[in-house]
C-alpha positions in Angstrom: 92.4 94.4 96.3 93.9 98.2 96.4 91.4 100.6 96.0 92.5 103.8 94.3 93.8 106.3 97.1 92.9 109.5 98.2 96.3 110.9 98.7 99.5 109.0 98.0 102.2 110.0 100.9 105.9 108.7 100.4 107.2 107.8 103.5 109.3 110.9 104.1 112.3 109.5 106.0 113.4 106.9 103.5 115.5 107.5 100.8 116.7 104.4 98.6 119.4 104.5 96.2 120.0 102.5 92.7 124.5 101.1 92.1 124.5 103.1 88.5 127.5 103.9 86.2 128.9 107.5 86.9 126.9 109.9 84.9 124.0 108.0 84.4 120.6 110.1 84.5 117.9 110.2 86.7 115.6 108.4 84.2 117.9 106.0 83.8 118.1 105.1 87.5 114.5 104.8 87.9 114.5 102.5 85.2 117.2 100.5 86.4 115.4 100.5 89.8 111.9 99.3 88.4 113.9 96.8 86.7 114.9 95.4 89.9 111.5 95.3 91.3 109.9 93.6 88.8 113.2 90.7 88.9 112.3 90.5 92.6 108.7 90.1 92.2 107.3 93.1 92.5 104.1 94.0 90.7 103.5 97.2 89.0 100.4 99.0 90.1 98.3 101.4 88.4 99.1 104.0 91.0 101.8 106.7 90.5 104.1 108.5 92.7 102.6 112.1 93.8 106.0 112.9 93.8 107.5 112.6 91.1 104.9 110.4 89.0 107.0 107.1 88.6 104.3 104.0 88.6 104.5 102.2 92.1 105.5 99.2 93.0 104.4 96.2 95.3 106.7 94.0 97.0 106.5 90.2 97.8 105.9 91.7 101.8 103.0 93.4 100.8 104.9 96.9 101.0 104.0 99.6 98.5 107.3 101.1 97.0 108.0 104.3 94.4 111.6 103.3 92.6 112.7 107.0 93.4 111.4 107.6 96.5 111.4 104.5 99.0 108.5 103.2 100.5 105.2 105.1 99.9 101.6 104.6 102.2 98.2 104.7 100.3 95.8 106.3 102.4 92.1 106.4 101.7 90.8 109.3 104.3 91.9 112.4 105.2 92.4 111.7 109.0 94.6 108.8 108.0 96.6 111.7 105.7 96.8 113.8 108.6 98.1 110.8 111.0 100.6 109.8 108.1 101.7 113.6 108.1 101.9 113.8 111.9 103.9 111.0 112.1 106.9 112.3 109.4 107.0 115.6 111.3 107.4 113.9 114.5 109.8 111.7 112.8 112.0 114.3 111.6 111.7 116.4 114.7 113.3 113.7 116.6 116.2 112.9 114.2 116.6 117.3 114.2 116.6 117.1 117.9 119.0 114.4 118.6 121.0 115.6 115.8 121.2 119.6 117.8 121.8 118.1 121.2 125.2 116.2 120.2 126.4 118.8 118.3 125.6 121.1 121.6 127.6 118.4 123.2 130.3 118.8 121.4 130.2 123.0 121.5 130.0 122.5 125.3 133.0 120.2 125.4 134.8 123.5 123.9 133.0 126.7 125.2 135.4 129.5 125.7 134.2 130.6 129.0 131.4 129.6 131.6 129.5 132.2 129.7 129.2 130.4 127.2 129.0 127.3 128.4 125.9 128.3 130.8 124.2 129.4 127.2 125.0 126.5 125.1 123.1 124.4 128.7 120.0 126.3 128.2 119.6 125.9 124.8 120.7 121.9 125.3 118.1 121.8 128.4 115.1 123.6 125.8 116.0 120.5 123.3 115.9 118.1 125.2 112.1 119.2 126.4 111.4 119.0 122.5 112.7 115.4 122.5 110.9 114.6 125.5 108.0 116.0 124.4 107.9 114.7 120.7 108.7 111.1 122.3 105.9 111.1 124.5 103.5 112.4 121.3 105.2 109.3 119.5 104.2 106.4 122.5 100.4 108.3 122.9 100.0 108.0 118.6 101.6 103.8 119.1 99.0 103.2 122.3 96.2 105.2 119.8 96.7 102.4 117.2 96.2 99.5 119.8 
């Protein structure tokens, strides 16, 4: 049984998208997309998306799912809020990270002078601490839930 939430947080890094005719409107992707939960056997729950306040959805697997938004957790305290939130900024740090180290990569690959180069190292060097860093954060938070 799902008791009703404290907070609902949509899993932040998870976007899914409905095949729709050119031009067709928001509402009428959502619709089309609950839809298609319900004809895989999904069950609508009394619960709505903080979001954007489509009802949510559970799946066969047991996973809790907004039709707009992707995959959503139901938390029931604040601390597991907060370890929810910590865990989408970490999340996203690490995808901003690895995504500023190759294109620093690349600039290197084409700086104009040593200069330049030297500059574009330094920054690379201080990003790669951050993905270092937000790593290790990530392992400590996975041994934590053990």
């Amino acid at each position: 049984m799902l008791l009703a939430p404290r907070w609902l947080l949509p899993e932040l890094n998870t976007l899914h998208t409905v095949a729709t005719p050119v031009g067709a409107s928001v509402e009428e992707r959502v619709i089309k997309k609950m839809g298609e939960l319900l004809r895989a056997g999904a069950v609508m729950l009394d619960l709505a998306c903080p979001i954007c306040n489509a009802p949510l959805f559970k799946l066969k697997s047991g996973e809790i799912v907004c039709p707009t938004h992707g995959p959503v957790r139901v938390v029931k305290t604040d601390s597991e809020a907060i370890e929810v939130l910590s865990q989408s900024v970490l999340d996203r740090l690490e995808a901003l990270a690895t995504s500023r180290i190759g294109s620093l990569v690349d600039s290197i690959d084409r700086a104009p002078s040593v200069d330049e180069e030297g500059r574009l190292l330094d920054e690379l060097e201080r990003w790669l601490d951050v993905l270092e860093r937000v790593r290790r954060l990530k392992s400590l938070s996975v041994r934590s839930e053990k």
